[in-house]
Every structure is written in structure tokens, then in C-alpha cells.
N, C-alpha and C positions, 0 to 999 in steps of 0.2 A: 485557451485557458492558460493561466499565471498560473506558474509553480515556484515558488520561492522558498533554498533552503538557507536555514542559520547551521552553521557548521565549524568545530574547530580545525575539521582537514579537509577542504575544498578540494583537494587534490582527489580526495576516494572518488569523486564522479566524473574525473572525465572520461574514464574507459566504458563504464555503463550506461554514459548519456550520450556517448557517439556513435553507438552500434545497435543493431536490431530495429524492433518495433519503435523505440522511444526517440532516436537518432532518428529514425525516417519522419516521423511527426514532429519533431522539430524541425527540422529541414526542411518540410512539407509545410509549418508556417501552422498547423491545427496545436500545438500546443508550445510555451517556452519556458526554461527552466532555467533562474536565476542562482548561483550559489554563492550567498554571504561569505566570506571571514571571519566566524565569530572574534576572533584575535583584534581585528581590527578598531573593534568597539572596548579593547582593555584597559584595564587603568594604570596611570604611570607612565615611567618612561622603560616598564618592560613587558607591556600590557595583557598584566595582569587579569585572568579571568576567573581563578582560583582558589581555593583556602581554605586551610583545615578546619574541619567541623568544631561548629562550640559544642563541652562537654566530651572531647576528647572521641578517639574511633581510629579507622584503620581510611587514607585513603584522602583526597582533596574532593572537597564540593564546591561544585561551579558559582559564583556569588551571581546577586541580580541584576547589578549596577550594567555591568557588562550586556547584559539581555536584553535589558529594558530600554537602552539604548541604541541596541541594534534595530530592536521593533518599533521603538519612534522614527527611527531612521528611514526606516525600509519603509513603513505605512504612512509617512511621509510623503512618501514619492509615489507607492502603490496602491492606495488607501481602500479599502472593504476587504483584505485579504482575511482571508477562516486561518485563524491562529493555533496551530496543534502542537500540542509536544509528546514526543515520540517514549512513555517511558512502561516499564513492566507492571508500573499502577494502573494503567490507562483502560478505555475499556477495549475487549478485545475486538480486534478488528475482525469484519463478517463484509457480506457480499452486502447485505443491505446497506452499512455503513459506507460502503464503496460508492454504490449509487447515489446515496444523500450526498457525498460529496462531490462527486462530476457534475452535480448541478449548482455548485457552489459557486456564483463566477462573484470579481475576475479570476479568483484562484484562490491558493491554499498557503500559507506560511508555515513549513516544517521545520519545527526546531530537532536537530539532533543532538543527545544530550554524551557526557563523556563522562569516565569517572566515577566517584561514587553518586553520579545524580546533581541535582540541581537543589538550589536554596528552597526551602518551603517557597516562600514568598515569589516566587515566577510562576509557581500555578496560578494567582491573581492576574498574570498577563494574559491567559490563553483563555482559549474558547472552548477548548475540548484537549481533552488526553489521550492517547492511544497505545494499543499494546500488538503486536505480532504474534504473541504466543507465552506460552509460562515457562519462557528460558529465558536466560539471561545472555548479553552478549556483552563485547567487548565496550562498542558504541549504538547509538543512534542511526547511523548511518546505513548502515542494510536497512533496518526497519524502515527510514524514509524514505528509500529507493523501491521500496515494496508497495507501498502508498502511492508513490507516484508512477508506478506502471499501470498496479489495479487500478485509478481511479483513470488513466489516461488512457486506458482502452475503453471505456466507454463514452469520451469525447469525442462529437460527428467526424470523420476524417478518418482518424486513427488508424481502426481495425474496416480493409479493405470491405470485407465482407460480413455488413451489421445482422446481418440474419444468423450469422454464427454464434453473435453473443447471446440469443435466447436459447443456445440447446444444450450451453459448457454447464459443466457443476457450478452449483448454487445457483447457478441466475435464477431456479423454479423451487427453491429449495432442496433440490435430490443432487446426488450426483450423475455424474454425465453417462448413458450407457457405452457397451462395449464399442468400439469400433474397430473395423477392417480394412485392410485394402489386399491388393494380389500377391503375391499369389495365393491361387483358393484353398492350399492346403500347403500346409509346413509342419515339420515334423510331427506330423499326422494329427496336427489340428485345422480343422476343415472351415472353412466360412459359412456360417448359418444360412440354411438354402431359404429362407423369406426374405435377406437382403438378395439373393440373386431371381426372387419372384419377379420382380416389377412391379410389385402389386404396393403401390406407397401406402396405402392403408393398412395393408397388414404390415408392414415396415415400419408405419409409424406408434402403431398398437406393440409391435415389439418391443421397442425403442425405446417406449415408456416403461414398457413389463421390467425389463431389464433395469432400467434406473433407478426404478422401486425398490427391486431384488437387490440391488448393488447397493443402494442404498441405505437397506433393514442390514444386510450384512456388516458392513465397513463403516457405516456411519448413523446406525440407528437413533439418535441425539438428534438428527435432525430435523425425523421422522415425529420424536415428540414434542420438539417447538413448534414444528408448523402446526402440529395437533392443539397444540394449547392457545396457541396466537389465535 
């Protein structure tokens, strides 16, 4: 799976794309991840991507010219890429969203945005908006690195072991129950004696109890989507 971002600091990803889960599946050839120059697509001879809002305000907004020609460019050469832009309008991003798009092939076109935001008129470029959360960041750039881990762990390869992706939080709508490992007791909290039955059924009936529990507590909100869906 293509992963292509538009970016005005190309530099943010090289320490995040050369290490861990993402680093290895690139390496490994199951996914690749291109990073644009926004800059490169600017106008002028100081290439210009920028400029004060009409009607006055605090702050430069990203003009189109610049975008629009990155995405001719790029889709030029990559062509059926899922065109997103990463802004706090967007819809919020969820697991299900996550899965619609690892079946998106060849891949994804992440714009991250800078500044105060982007011209009205580049939302006519894109296919979809997205959001991380109801904060505000500096840039785009975390956001799209957030996007492309979530959706990249669900690409065949990836994650060693695909059976693990059916039991993490969200993938069933709940979140994920407790886990242990040794030793069976630490300051005098004990390991629950049904994980040490052997008895997979009643470990798996726990497992469930627990994610419910965990989930009515800490995240009841999701409890009433899945109810209303």
C-alpha cells in the first residue's frame, strides 16, 4: 500500500518512518511512504505557498495554487490515490474509518496542513477531511503520521501476528480487557486465577466480561453507538 504525504517540513518524518512497526514494513516492501515538499510546488522565485487572509486576521493562510499542483503532480504519476486533508474540521477519525481506508488501494494522499489552515477552495481538491481529536496542534504532521501507522497496521504483512488485531480496543467496538503477564503477584496485586485455569473458555468469557466492564466505565459513548447503529 502507497502512502503519500504533501508537507511543508519533509524533514518531521524521517525519525518516525525509520523506526519501529512502520520502518520494518517498509523495509519489509508491505507498505511505502512517499514525502512531498509542499515548497516545492510554490510560486515565484521564493516559492511562495502562503498569504494573508482577505478581510484581514491574525496569521498566513496556505493559498491553492501551490496544492493543486502538487496533487496534479503527484496523481500524475500515482493516479487513484484517496485524497485527505488532515484538518480540526474533518470528521473525527475512529477505528471503523481506519479499516475503510486500509482497503483503499494503491494508497492514501495526506495533505498536512500549516498555519492558520488552508484556502476555502482546496477542500474542492480532496476526498475526505479528517480530524485526530478536538485539539489544535501546531501542524498537520503528527495527525498524518497517526493515520498512517493506524491504517498500516492493518495491511497483510505488517502486524506479525493478525490474530492480535481482532482483540485490541475498537477493532469490536469495546475496549481491550485487562492484561497480565509474570509475575503473578506485585505489590500485592495478584493475576486473576481464571487466566491461570487453562480453561480457555472460561478465559475467554472473562475477557469479554472485563471489556464490557472496562468499557461501560471509561468509555461508555461507545457502548451507545454500537447500540444505536
Amino acid at each position: 500500500m502507497e502512502f503519500h504525504v504533501l508537507t511543508l517540513f519533509p524533514e518531521f518524518f524521517d525519525s518516525p518512518l525509520s523506526c519501529g512497526l512502520i520502518g520494518r514494513a517498509i523495509k519489509a516492501g508491505h507498505i511505502s511512504v512517499t514525502v512531498h515538499p509542499l515548497r516545492k510546488y510554490g510560486l515565484g522565485r521564493y516559492r511562495q505557498v502562503d498569504d494573508a487572509p482577505y478581510g484581514g486576521g491574525h496569521g498566513m493562510v496556505i493559498r491553492p495554487e501551490p496544492i493543486a499542483a502538487a496533487f496534479d503532480d503527484i496523481l500524475s504519476r500515482h493516479p487513484g490515490l484517496w485524497r485527505i486533508i488532515l484538518t480540526p474540521q474533518g470528521r473525527l477519525l475512529n477505528q471503523q474509518i481506519v479499516r475503510t481506508l486500509a482497503e483503499r488501494r494503491p494508497g492514501l494522499l495526506l495533505l498536512a496542513g500549516r498555519y492558520e489552515g488552508f484556502d476555502e477552495r482546496v477542500r474542492s481538491l480532496a476526498d475526505e477531511e479528517l480530524s485526530i481529536g478536538d485539539y489544535v496542534l501546531a501542524g498537520g504532521e503528527i495527525a498524518t503520521l497517526v493515520v498512517i501507522e493506524a491504517v498500516a497496521r492493518l495491511v497483510p504483512g505488517v502486524v506479525g501476528n493478525p490474530e492480535s488485531l481482532r482483540e485490541e480496543s475498537f477493532s469490536n467496538g469495546l475496549l481491550e480487557y485487562p492484561q497480565y503477564t509474570r509475575p503473578r503477584e506485585f505489590r500485592g496485586q495478584r493475576v486473576p486465577d481464571v487466566l491461570l485455569s487453562g480453561d480457555h473458555e472460561k478465559i475467554r468469557r472473562w475477557r469479554l466480561e472485563q471489556a464490557i466492564k472496562r468499557t461501560l466505565e471509561r468509555r461508555p459513548d461507545l457502548i451507545s453507538n454500537k447500540t444505536e447503529s
